[in-house]
N, C-alpha and C positions, 0 to 999 in steps of 0.2 A: 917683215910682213908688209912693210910699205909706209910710207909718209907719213899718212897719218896715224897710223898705230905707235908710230916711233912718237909723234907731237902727244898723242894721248898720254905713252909710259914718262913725257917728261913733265904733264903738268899733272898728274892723279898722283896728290901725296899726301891723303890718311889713308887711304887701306890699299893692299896687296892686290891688285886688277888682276894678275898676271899667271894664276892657279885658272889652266885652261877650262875646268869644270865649274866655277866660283860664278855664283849669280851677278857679281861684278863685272868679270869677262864678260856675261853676255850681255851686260847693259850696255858698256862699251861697243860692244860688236853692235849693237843693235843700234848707239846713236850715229855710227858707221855710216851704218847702210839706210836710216834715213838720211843723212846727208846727202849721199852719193842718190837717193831717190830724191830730194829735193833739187839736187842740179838736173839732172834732167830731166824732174818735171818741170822745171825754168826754160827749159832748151825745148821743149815742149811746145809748151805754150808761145814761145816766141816765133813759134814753127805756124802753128797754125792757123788759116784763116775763118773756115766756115763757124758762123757763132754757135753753133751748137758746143762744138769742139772747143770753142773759148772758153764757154762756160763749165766744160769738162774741166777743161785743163786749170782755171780758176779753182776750180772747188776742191782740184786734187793735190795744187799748191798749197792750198788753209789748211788741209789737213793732215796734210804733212808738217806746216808748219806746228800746227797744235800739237802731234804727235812730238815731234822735236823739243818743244816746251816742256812740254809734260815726261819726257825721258831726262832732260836736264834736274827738273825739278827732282827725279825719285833719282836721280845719281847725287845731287847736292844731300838726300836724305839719308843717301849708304855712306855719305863722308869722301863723293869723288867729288874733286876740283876740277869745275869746269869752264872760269872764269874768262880765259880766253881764247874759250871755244867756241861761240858767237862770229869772227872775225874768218873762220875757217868757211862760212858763207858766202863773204863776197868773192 
């Protein structure tokens, strides 16, 4: 499935991710794709100049960040291991 699905199936090791229908799956799918929405709202904003569009692009970073917090935190609370999935940012 790709890179990082493989980095995710090797560091999630209390519960079973991998049950396509499993509320776990789709936590994982979902911390995915805010990743992949965090790079490029980074690419984004590095894009842009009119301040209007800064401050768009600002406010669409934070909350994507907060989203990404707050999906680690409720996969830390299902028993997935997400420890060094921070580093998959830079």
């Amino acid at each position: 499935m790709g890179m990082l699905f493989d980095y995710l199936k090797g560091i999630a090791v209390t519960k079973n991710i991998y049950d396509y229908n499993s509320e776990n799956y789709q936590l994982v799918n979902e911390v995915r794709q805010t990743i992949k929405e965090l790079k490029d709202a980074e690419i984004y904003f590095q894009s842009v100049t009119d301040p209007d569009l800064v401050d768009y692009a600002i406010y669409r970073l934070e909350s994507l960040k907060r989203k990404y917090i707050y999906l680690l935190k409720k996969a830390k609370k299902e028993g997935i291991n997400f420890d060094n999935f921070s580093s998959l940012l830079s």
